[in-house]
N, C-alpha and C positions, 0 to 999 in steps of 0.2 A: 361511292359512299359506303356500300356494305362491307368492301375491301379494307377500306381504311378503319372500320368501326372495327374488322376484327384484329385489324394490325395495331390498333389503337388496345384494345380488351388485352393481346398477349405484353405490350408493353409497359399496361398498367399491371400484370401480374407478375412479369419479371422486376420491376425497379422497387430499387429495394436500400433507396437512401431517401431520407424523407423529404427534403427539400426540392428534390429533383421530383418526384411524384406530384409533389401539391403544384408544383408547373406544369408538369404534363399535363393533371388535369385540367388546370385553369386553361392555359395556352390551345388546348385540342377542343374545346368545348366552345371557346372563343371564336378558332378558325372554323368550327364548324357550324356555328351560327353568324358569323363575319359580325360579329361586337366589333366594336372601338374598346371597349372595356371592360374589365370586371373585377370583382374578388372577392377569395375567398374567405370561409371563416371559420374559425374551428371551437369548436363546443370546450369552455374551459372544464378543468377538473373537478371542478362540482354540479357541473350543469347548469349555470346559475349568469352565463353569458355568450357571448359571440368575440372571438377575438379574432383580429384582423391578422392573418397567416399570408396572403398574398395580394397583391393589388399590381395591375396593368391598365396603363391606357393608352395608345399608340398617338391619339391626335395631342396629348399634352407630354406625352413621352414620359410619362411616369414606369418608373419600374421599384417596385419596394417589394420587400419579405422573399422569400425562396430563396433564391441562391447567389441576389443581390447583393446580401450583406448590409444593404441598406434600411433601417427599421423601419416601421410603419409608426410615425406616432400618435394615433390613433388608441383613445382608449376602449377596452370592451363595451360591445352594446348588452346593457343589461336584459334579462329577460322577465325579471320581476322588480320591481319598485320596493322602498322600502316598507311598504305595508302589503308586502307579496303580492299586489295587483300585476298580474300580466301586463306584459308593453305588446301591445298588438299596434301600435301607433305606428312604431316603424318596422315596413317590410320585411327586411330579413329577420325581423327577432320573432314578429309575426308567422313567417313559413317556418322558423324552428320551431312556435309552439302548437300552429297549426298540421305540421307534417305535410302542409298540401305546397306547391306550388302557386305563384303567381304571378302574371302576364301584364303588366302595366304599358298599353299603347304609349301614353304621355303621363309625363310624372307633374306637368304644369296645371294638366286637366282633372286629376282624381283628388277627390275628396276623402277616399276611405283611407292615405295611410299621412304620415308625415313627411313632408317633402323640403321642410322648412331651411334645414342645415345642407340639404344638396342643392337649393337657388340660392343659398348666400355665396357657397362654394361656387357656384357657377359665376357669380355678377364678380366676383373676387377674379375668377380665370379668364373669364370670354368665353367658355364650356356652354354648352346646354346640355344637362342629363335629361335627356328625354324617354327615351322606351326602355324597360327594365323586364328582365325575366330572371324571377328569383326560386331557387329551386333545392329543396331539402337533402342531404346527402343522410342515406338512411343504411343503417348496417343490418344484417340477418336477424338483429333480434327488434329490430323495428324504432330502433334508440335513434338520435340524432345524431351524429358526431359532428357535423356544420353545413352550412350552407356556400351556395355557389350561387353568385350574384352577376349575370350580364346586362352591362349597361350598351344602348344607340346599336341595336340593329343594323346592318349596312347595305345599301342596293350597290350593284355595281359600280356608279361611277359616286360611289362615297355619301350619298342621301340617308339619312337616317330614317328608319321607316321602323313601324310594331314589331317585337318579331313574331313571325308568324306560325299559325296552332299548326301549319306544317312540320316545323322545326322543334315546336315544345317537344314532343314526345320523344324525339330522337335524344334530346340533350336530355332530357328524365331517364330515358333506357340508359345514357349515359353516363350521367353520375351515380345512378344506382348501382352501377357496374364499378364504379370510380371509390364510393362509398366500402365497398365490400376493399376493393384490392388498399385504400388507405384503412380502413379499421383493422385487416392481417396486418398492415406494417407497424400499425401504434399498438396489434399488439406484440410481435413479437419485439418491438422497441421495448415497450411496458415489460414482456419478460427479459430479456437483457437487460435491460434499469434492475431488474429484481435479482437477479444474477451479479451483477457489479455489485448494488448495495450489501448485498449477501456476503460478497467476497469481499470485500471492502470491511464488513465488521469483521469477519475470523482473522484478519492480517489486525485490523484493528487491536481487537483483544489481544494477541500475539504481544505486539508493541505493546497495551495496559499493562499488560502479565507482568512483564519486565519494567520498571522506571529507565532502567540504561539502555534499552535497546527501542525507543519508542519511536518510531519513526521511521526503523529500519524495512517493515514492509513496505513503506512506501514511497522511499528514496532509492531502493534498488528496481524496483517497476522503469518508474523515471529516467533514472541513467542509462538502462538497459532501451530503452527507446530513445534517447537521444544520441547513441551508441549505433543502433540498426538503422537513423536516419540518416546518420554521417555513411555508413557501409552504402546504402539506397545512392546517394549521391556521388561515392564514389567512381571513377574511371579507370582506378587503379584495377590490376589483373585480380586481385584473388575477390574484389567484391563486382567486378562488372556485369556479371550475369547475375547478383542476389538483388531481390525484390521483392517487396511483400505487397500482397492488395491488400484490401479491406480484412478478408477474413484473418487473413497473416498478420495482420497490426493487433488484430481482437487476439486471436490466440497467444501472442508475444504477452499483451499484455494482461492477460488470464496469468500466464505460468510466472509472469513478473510479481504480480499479486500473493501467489501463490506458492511460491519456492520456499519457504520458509512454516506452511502450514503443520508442517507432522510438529512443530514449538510445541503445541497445546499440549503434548506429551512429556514434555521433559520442567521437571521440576524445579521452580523460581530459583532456588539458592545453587543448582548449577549454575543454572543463564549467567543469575547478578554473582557470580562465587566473584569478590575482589579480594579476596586472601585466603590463606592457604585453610585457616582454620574457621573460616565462615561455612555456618550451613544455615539454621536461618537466624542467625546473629554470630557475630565475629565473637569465637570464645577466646581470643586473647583474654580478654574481660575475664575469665576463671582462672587461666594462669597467673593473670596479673597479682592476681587475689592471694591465690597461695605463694607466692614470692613476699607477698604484704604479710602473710603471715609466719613465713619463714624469717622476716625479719623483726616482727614482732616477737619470735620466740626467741632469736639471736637474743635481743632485746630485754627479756624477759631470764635468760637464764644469766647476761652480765649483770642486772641488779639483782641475782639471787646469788650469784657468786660476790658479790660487795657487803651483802646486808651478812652473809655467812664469815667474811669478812677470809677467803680462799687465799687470796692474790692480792697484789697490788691495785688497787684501783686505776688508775694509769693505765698499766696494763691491759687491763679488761677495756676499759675505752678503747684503746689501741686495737684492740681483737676484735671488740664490735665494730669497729670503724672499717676494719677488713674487712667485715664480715658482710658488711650493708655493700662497700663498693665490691665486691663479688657478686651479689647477686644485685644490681645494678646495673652491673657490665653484662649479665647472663642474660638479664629478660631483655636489656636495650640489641642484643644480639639476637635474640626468640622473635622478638616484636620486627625487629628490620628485614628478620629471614620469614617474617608472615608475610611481608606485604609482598613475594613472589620478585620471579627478574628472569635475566635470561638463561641464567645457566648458576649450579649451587655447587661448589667445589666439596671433594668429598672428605676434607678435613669440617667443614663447616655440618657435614652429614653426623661426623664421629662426636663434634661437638655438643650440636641438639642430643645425643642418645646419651653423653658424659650428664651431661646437664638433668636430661631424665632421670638419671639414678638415685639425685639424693630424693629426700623423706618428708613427710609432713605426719601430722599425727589427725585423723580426722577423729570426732569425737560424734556426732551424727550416724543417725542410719541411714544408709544411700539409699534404701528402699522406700523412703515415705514422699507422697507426692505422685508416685510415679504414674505414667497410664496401663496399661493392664498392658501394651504392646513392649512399652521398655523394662515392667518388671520382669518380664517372662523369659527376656536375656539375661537376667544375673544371676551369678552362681550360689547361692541361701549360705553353701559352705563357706563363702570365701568374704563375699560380696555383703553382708548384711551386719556382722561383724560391727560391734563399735564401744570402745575406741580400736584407732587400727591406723596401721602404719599403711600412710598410700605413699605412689612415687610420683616426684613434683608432674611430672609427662608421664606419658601410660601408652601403650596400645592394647586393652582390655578386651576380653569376646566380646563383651555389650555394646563394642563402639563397631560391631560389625551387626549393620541393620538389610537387611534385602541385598541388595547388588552392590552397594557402596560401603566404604571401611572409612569410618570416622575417626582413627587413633590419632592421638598428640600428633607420636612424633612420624609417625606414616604420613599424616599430611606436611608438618611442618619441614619435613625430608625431602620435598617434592622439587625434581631440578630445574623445572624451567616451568614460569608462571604459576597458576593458584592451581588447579586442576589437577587429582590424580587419573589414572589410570582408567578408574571404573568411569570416571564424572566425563571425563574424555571423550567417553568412549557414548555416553548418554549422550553428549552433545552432538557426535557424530553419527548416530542415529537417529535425530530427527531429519534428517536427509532418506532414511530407509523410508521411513514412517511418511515423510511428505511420498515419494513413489509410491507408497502400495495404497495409501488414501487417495490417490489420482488416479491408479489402476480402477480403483473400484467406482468413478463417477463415469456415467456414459455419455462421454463427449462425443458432438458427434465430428465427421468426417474430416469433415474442417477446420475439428480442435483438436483433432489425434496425436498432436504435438507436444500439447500441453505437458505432458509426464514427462518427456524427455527434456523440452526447454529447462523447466521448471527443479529436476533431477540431476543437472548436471552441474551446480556451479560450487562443486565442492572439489569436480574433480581437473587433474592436470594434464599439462599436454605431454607430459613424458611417463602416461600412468601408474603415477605415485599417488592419486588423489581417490576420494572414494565417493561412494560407495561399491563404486562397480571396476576402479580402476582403468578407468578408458585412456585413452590416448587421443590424441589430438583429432585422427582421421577418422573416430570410432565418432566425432562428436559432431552436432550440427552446428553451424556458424549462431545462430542466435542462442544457442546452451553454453558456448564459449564465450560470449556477449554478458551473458549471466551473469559467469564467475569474475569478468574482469569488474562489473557494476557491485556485485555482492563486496570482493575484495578493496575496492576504492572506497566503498560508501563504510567499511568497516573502520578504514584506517583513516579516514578523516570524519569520522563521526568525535561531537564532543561531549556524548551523552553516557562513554560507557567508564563502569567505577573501578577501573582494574589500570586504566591507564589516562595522561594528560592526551588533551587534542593536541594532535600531530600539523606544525606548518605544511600546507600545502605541495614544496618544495621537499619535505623529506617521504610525504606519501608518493610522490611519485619515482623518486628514488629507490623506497622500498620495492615499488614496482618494477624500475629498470633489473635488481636485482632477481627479481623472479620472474623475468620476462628470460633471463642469462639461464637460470637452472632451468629454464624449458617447462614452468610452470603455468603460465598465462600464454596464449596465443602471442606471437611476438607481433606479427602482422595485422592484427587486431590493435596491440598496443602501440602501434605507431600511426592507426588512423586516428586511436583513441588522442593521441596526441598532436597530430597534423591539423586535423578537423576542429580542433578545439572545443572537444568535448569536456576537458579538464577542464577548462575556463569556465565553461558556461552551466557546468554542474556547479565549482565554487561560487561562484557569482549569485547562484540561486539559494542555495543550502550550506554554504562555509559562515562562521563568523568572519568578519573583517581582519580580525588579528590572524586569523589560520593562514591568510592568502598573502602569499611575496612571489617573488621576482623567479622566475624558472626561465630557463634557455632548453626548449626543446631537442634543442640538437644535440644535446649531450644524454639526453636515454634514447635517441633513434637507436635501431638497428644497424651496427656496424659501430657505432661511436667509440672512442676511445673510453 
């Protein structure tokens, strides 16, 4: 008995899944009093009940709660009534509020608790609960956290008998022991819940920060696990020995949470920039303006040339009529060359800067209004001036603020998408910013991963990708996992204002192509594909119009 109680004490301090614990206890406390039955209960979150966490009974062959799957549906035995009178009436709610134990020979024969609802339940079974040992499960600080209830005592040849003050003590040293190793597990559960929820908001805000990007921390977590469980299951060579346990699943899905947290840094009107001249509002709207007044003045000097009586009237209509479809055709070219593409020919470059040159006449001082940070850019000599000849596009010192150059036609010149150079390069660095803010949390052993999962899925398998430039061999299998979830959940996202949601059918396409330049793990992207990862992400997270028809075998590896 002394052997097993300690081989019993290291197993409750090693198990360290919850459901598998509240068995051990139940199950070892059971066999070592020879019950027919029992179960347990666990103190709800306000203290204010008993809920039914496990139940056994071998002669009716019940098995519910733990690792069953099967629910108890049994509601909480409460501990106060609603005029807060204690329920000492029934037994276990009784040893929670008393903290003592108690030993009921026959439950037919005592008059001190309520036995009422366990002989209707018996005349309903054929059961007899008979002898009960109900026993408080008490933590270091002397709090409840539930009880453990043995019901029908057993003699060897199956006789139900009291159990006996032999055995009480052993089964009280027991669960007090039982007590301590399940209060460590609910709490370090309690801290992981607080850890998840933790993490859970910063990815959250991340996602609010942004209106287009909402969701993004938490579709790429997702994928990226149903990605490492297709890899778990495969047989193929390059995943047959990858396997995650428990703490490998939690770590994954820590740096899945996570890979996008250095965002909090990088300023909204990058993230959302959907054209060239958006910072926190599309200044199309200003250009627009002085084109509207450029045509007003056209406007304005043909009926001064009429009333002066210069020209033919005719004439000057004819000139104004130029005059409007010119700049017409100039800002309908300005406005198409904002909304960004994929590539901007360098005639189209020469054109924006032609376009820039002509005049307006501002009559305003550009200095009122301003906040003390953007007066402090203009030039008094130059800048303040009014009336005064601007040029319709600019790239002015004042439109260069801290790291970023705001000018017209700097932005509007921009060859491939909305983004310049600096803004780029901003986005690119919350990749830096996620590493060194994961550098500095002290994970322990187990989650040493995390920076690196979490740090990689920007970068490529041919080291063209950043921050660190790695290469495919440099990387771990679940940081390559990453980038293929980050990359997919990007291009079939229909939340971002820079581009339409892409059919199903041409994201994975895009991907065959960067699977070719040696950019995504190839052999990763054809489990991603065998396994039916694609389906079963769209399936979850696509609209229904994203999703058509693909034939796999045409971006396998090798395919024509």
């Amino acid at each position: 008995m002394l052997r097993r109680l300690i081989e019993l004490g290291i197993a409750l301090s090693s198990e360290r899944d919850h459901n598998r614990l509240l068995e051990l206890i139940l199950l070892e406390t059971k066999r070592i009093a020879n019950a027919d039955g029992g179960t347990l209960y666990l103190m709800t979150d306000d203290d204010r009940a008993l809920s039914f966490a496990i139940m056994r009974n071998d002669t009716l062959d019940i098995a519910m709660g733990g690792t069953t799957g099967v629910e108890i549906p049994f509601p909480p035995l409460a501990l106060y009534d609603e005029e807060e009178t204690p329920n000492y009436t029934n037994v276990a709610t009784a040893v929670a509020l008393n903290k003592m134990a108690v030993n009921i020979p026959n439950a037919y024969e005592t008059a001190t608790f309520d036995f009422s609802g366990t002989i209707k339940f018996d005349e309903s079974t054929g059961y007899r609960s008979t002898s009960f040992l109900t026993v408080p499960l008490l933590n270091k600080q002397q709090s409840v956290i539930g009880v453990l209830q043995l019901i029908n005592a057993r003699m060897e040849d199956n006789e139900v008998v009291p159990f006996s003050p032999d055995i009480q003590p052993i089964i009280e040293a027991l669960t007090s022991q039982a007590a301590v190793a399940l209060d460590n597990e609910m709490l370090f559960l309690g801290q992981r819940k607080l850890l998840d929820s933790f993490i859970e908001l910063i990815a959250g805000a991340i996602d609010q920060k942004s209106a287009y990007t909402g969701g993004h921390c938490q579709r790429v977590p997702a994928l990226t696990e149903m990605l490492a469980k297709a890899a778990c299951a495969s047989d193929a060579p390059p995943f047959k020995e990858f396997d995650l346990d428990e703490d490998g699943w939690y770590e994954l899905h820590l740096a899945g949470w996570l890979h996008d947290c250095g965002k909090v840094t990088t300023p909204e009107y990058v993230v959302d920039k959907a054209t060239k001249l958006e910072t926190i509002y599309n200044r199309i709207h200003e250009i627009r303006m002085r084109f509207e007044v450029l045509r007003r003045d056209a406007e304005i000097e043909c009926l001064k040339a009429k009333l002066a009586g210069e020209r033919d009237p005719a004439a000057l209509d004819a000139t104004f009529q130029a005059r409007c479809r010119q700049l017409e055709d100039d800002f309908a070219f300005l406005a198409a060359t904002n909304v960004g593409g994929e590539f901007l020919e360098d005639e189209a470059v020469d054109r924006i800067g032609e376009i820039g040159t002509q005049s307006w006449t501002r009559y305003f001082d550009r200095s009122l209004g301003l906040s003390w940070e953007e007066a402090s850019r203009l030039d008094e000599a130059t800048d303040y001036a009014a009336p005064a000849e601007e040029r319709l596009l600019d790239d002015r010192d004042d439109h260069k603020t801290g790291e970023y150059d705001l000018g017209e036609i700097y932005n509007l010149s921009i060859s491939r998408g909305t983004l310049t150079e600096e803004e780029r390069k901003k986005i690119n660095d919350h990749i830096v910013i996620t590493i060194d803010m994961l550098n500095q949390l002290p994970f322990p052993k187990q989650m040493r991963n995390v920076p690196e999962y979490a740090g990689g899925h920007h970068e490529k398998m041919d080291g063209t990708g950043y921050p660190k430039g790695l290469t495919r061999d440099q990387m771990s299998l679940p940081a390559r996992m990453m980038a293929i979830a980050d990359i997919f959940e990007a291009l079939t996202s229909a939340d971002r204002p820079y581009k339409k949601a892409k059919k199903l059918s041409e994201c994975v396409r895009i991907m065959g192509f960067m699977r070719n330049d040696d950019h995504i793990d190839p052999e990763l992207f054809d489990l991603f594909l065998t396994s039916g990862v694609w389906r079963e992400y769209a399936n979850t997270f696509l609209a229904p119009d994203q999703i058509d028809e693909i034939d796999i075998n045409d971006y396998l590896s090798g395919a024509e």
